[in-house]
SELORO-838224 format. One record per residue (C-alpha): x, y, z; residue in three letters. Coordinates in Angstrom, 1 decimal. Last residue first. Layout:
residues N
[[X,Y,Z],"Ala"]
...
//
This chain:
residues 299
[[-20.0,-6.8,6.6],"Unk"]
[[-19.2,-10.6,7.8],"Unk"]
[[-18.9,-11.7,4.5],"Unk"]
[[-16.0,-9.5,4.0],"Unk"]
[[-14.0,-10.8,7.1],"Unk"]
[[-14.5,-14.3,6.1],"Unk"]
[[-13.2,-13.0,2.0],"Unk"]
[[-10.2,-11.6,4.5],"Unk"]
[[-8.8,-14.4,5.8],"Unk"]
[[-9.0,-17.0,3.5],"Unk"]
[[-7.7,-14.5,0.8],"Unk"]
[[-4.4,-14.1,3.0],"Unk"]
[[-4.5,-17.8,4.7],"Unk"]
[[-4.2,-19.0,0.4],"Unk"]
[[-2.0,-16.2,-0.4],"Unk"]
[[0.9,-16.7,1.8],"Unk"]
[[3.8,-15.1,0.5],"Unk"]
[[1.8,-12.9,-2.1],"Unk"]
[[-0.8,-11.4,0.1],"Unk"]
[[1.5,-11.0,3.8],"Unk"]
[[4.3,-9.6,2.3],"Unk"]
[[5.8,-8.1,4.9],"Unk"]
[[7.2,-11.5,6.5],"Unk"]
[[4.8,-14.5,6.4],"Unk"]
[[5.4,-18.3,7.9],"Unk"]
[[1.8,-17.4,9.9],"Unk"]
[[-0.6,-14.9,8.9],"Unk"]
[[-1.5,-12.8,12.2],"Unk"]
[[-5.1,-12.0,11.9],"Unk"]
[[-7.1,-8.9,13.7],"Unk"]
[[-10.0,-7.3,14.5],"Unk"]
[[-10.9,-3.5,14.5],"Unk"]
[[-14.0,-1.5,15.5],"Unk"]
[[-13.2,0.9,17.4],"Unk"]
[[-9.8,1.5,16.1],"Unk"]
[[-7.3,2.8,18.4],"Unk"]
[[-6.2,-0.1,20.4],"Unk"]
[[-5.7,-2.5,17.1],"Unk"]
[[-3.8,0.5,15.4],"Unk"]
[[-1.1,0.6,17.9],"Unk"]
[[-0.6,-3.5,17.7],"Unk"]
[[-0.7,-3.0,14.3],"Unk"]
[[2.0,-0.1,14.0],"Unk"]
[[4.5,-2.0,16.4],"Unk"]
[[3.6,-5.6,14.5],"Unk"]
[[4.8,-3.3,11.6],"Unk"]
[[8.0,-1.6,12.6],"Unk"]
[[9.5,-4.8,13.7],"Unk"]
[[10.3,-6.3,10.5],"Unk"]
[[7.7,-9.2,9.5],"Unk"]
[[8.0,-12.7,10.6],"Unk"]
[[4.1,-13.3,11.8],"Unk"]
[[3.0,-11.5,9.0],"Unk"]
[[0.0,-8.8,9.7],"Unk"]
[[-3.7,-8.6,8.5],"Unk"]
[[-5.9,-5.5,10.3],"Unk"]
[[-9.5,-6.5,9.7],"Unk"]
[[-11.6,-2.8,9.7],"Unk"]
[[-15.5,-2.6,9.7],"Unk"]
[[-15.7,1.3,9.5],"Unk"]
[[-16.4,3.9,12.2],"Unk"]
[[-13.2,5.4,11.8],"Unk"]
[[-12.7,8.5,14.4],"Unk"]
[[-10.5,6.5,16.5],"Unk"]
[[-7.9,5.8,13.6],"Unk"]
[[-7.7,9.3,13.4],"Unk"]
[[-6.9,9.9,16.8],"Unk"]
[[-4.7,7.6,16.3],"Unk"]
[[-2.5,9.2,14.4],"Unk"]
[[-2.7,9.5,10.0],"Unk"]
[[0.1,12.0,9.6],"Unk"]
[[-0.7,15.7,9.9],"Unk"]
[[0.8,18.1,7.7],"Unk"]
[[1.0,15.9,5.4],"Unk"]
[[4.9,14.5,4.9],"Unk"]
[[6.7,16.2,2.2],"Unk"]
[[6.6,14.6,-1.1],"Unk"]
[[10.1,14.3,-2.8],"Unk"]
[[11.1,10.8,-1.7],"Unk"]
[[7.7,9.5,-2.6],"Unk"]
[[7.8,11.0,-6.4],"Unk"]
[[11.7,9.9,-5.9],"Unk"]
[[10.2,6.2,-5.8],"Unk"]
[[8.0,5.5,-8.9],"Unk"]
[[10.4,5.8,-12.0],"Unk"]
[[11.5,1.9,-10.3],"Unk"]
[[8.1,0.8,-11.1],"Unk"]
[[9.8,-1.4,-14.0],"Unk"]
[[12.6,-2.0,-11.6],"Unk"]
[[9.7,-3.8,-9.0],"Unk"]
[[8.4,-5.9,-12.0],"Unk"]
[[11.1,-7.2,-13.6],"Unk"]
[[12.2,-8.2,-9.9],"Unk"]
[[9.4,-10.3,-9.8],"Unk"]
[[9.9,-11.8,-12.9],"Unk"]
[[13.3,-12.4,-12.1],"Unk"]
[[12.4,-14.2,-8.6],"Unk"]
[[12.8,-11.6,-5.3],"Unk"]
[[15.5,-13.3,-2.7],"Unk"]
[[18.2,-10.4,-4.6],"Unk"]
[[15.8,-8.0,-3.4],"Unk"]
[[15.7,-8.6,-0.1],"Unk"]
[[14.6,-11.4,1.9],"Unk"]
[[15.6,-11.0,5.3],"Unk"]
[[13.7,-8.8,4.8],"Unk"]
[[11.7,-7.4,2.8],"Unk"]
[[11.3,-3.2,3.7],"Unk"]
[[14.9,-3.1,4.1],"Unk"]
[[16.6,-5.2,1.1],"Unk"]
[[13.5,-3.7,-0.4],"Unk"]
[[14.7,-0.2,-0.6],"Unk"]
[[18.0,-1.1,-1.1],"Unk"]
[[17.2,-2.8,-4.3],"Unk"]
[[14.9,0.2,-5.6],"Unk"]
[[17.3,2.4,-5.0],"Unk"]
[[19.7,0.8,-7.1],"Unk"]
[[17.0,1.2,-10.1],"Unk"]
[[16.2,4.6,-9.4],"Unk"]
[[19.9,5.5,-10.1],"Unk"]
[[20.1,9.1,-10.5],"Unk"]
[[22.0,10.1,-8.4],"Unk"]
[[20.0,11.5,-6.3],"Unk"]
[[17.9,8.5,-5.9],"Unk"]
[[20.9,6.4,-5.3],"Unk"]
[[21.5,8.6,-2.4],"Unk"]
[[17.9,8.6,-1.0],"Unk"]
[[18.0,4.8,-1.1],"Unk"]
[[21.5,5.0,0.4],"Unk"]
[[19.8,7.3,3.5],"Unk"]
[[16.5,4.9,4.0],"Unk"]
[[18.1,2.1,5.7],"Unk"]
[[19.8,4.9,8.2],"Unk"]
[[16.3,6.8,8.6],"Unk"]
[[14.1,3.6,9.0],"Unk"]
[[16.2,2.6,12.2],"Unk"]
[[16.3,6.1,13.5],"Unk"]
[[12.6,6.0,13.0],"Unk"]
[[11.9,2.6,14.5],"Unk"]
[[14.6,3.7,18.0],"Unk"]
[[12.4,7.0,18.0],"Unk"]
[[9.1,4.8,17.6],"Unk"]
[[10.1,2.2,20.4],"Unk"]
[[8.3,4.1,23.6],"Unk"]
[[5.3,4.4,21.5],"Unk"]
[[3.9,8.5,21.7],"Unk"]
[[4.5,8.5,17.9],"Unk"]
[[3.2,5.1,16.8],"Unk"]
[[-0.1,5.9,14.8],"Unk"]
[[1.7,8.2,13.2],"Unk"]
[[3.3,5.1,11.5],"Unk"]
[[0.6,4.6,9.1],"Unk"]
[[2.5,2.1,6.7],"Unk"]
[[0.0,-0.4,6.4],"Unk"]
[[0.6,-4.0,7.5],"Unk"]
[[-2.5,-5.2,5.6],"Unk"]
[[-5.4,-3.0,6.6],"Unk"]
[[-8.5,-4.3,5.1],"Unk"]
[[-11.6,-1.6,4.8],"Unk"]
[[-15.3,-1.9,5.1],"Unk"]
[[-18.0,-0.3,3.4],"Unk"]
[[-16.1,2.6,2.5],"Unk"]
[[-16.7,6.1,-0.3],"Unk"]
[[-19.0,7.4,2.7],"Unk"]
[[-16.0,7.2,4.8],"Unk"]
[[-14.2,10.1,2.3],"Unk"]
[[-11.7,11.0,4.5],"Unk"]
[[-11.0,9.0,7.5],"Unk"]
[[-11.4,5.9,5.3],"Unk"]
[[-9.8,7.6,2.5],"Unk"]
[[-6.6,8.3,4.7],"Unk"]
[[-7.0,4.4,5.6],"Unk"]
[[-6.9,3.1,2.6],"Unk"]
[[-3.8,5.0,1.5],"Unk"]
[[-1.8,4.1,4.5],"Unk"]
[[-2.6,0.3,3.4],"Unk"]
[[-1.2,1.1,0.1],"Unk"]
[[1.9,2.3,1.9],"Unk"]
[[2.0,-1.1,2.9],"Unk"]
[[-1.0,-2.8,1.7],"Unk"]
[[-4.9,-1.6,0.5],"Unk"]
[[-7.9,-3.3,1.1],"Unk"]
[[-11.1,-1.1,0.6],"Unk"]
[[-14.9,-2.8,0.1],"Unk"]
[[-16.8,-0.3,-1.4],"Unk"]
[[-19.6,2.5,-1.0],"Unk"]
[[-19.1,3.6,-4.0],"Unk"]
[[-18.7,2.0,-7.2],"Unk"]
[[-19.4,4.9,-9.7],"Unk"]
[[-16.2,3.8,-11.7],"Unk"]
[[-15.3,7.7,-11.4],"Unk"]
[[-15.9,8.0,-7.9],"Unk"]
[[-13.9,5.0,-6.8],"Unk"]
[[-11.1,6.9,-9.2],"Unk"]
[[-11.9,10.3,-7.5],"Unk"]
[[-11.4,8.7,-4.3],"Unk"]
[[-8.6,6.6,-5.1],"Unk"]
[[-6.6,9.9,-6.2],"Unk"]
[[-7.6,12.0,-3.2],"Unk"]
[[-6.0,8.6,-1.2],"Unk"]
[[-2.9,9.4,-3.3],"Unk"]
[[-2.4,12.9,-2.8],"Unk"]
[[-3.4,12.2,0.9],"Unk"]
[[-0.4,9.3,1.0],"Unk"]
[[2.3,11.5,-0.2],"Unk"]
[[2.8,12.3,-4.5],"Unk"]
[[5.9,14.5,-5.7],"Unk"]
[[6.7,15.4,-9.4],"Unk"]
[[9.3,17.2,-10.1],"Unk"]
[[11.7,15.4,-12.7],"Unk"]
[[8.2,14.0,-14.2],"Unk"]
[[6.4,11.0,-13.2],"Unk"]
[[5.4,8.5,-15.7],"Unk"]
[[1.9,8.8,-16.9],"Unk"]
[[0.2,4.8,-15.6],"Unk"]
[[1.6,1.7,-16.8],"Unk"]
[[3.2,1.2,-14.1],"Unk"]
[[3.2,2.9,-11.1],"Unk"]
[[3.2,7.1,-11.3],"Unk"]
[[-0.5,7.8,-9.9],"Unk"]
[[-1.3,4.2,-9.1],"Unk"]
[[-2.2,1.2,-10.4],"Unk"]
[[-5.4,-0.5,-10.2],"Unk"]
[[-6.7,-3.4,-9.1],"Unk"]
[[-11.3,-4.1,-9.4],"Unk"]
[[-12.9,-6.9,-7.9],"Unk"]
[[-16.5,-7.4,-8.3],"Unk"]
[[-17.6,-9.8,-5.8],"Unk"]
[[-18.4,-12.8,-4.9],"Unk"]
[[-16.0,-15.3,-7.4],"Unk"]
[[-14.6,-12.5,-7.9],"Unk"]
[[-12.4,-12.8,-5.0],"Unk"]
[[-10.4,-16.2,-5.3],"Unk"]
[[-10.3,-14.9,-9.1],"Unk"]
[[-8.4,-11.7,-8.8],"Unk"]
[[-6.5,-12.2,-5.3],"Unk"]
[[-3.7,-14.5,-6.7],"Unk"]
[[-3.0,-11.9,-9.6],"Unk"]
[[-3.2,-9.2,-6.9],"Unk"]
[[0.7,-7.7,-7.3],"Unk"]
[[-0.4,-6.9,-11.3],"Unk"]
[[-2.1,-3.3,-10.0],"Unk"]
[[1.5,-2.3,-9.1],"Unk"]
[[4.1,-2.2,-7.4],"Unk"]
[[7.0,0.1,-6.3],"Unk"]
[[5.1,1.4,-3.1],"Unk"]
[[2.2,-0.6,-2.0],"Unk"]
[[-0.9,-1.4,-3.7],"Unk"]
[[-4.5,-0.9,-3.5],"Unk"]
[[-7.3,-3.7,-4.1],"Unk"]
[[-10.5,-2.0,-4.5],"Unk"]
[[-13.6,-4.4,-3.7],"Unk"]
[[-16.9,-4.0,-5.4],"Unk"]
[[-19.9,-5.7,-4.0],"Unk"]
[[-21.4,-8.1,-7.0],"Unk"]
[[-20.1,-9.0,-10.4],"Unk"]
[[-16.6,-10.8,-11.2],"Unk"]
[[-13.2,-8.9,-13.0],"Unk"]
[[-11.9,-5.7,-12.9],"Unk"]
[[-8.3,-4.9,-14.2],"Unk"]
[[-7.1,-1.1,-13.7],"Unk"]
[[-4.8,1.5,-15.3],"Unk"]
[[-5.7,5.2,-14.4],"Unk"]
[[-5.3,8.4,-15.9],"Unk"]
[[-4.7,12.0,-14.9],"Unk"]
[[-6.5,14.9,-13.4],"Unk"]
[[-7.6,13.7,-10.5],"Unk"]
[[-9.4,10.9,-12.9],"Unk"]
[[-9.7,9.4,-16.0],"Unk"]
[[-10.3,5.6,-16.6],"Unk"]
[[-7.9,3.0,-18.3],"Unk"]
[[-9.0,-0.3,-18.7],"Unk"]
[[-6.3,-4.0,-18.7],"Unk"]
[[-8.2,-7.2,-19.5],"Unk"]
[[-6.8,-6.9,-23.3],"Unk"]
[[-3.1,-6.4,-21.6],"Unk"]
[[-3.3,-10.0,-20.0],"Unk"]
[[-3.1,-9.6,-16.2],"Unk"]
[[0.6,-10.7,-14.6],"Unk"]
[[0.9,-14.0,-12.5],"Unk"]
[[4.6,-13.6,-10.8],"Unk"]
[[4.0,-11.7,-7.8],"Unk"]
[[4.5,-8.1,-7.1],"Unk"]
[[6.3,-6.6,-3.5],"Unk"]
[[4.3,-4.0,-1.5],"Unk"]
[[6.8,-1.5,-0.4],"Unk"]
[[7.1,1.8,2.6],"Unk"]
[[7.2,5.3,2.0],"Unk"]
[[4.5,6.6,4.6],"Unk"]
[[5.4,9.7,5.8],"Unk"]
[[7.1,11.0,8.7],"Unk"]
[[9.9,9.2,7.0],"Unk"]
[[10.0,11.8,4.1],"Unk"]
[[10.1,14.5,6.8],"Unk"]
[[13.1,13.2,8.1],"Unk"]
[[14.9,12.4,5.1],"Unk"]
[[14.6,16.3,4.4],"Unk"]
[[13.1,18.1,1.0],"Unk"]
[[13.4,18.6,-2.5],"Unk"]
[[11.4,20.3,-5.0],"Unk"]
//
């Protein structure tokens, strides 16, 4: 199945970059769900809170969340559909934001952990929000951090000048792809998505990381758009606590998307993380986990 560039940026294909720390393999579960199965650590006791990644990542970018966290709560990471070490994707296989929010429904459903505590980032973020407007009976309260819900944007007087920007840093990722080289897409999709980073700015454990979830990308570049991306009119209809979490030096896109999402939510608030770019948990993850355990007692 292939489809347009344009579509795919309609969507939410955006990166959550891992960290160093890595879960032993005896913490690591596996649960079925949607039809497939699912990698996740847990660790603490108390109100559950689902950590949810962004694109070529997985469950091992909240090693400095896990014991910050548990320490009042049960925490639970997990991969998703396609991200290491889940089922690899096939030479078809497509997955958009709804396909994976259905996914963390059935998985929240599946641990019998509902109503919980959702914070999701990047595309994960896009995720969280999708179940939110979903499945709100799933939610207690849910963390946006920089999430990749650019509906929200459409009617902004920036969001042709964002797409047209997203488009030409996207079209050698889409290239690569196509030729079968997930592993040089993966470096030019976070040359864009991190900067002024990059990849090469990434450690090698860290870049170990982001090539092993290389087999993750096409699924996004194949998925068309849904039908109707997350807007804010859906935002509106969220009656959820949400904390919206942002870095102070991230790419443009994002503070646009926040700053949308801030006057649609009814019941939003808001941190800037300062000396961070996109990667708000991981660059700064003592004001990250400061941040949002106060917005977690709170509700």
């Amino acid at each position: 199945m292939r489809i347009s560039l344009t579509k795919t940026l309609l969507g939410v294909l955006c990166v959550s970059l891992p960290i160093v720390a890595h879960a032993v393999a005896e913490d690591l579960k596996r649960v079925e769900a949607s039809g497939t199965r699912f990698a996740y650590v847990e660790q603490g006791r108390g109100d559950p809170v689902v950590f949810v990644h962004g694109s070529v990542a997985d469950y091992r970018i909240w090693a400095a969340q896990m014991a910050p966290f548990s320490a009042h709560y049960r925490v639970v990471a997990y991969s998703r559909r396609y991200h290491y070490p889940n089922p690899p994707a096939d030479a078809t296989a497509a997955a958009n934001s709804a396909r994976h929010a259905a996914d963390l429904a059935d998985f929240i459903d599946a641990l019998k952990i509902a109503p919980a505590h959702v914070v999701g980032h990047s595309s994960g973020g896009a995720v969280a929000a999708y179940l939110v407007r979903d499945r709100p009976e799933l939610v207690r309260s849910v963390v946006l951090a920089e999430p990749a819900t650019f509906g929200v944007i459409a009617q902004h007087p920036e969001a042709k000048a964002l797409a047209d920007e997203r488009g030409a840093a996207m079209a050698p990722v889409k290239q690569a792809i196509e030729a079968s080289n997930n592993d040089e897409a993966v470096r030019k999709y976070l040359d864009y998505w991190l900067a002024p980073r990059g990849f090469a700015g990434l450690s090698a454990s860290d870049r170990a990381v982001v090539l092993t979830n290389a087999g993750s990308l096409p699924p996004d570049f194949r998925a068309a758009a849904p039908a109707k991306p997350f807007n804010c009119e859906d935002a509106g209809k969220i009656e959820k606590p949400t904390l919206l979490l942002g870095g102070e030096a991230t790419i443009r896109v994002f503070t646009v998307v926040l700053d949308g999402l801030s006057k649609c939510l009814p019941k939003a608030e808001r941190v800037t993380l300062a000396g961070t770019a996109h990667g708000v948990q991981f660059e700064n993850p003592k004001a990250f986990n400061e941040a949002v355990l106060k917005f977690l007692a709170r509700h």
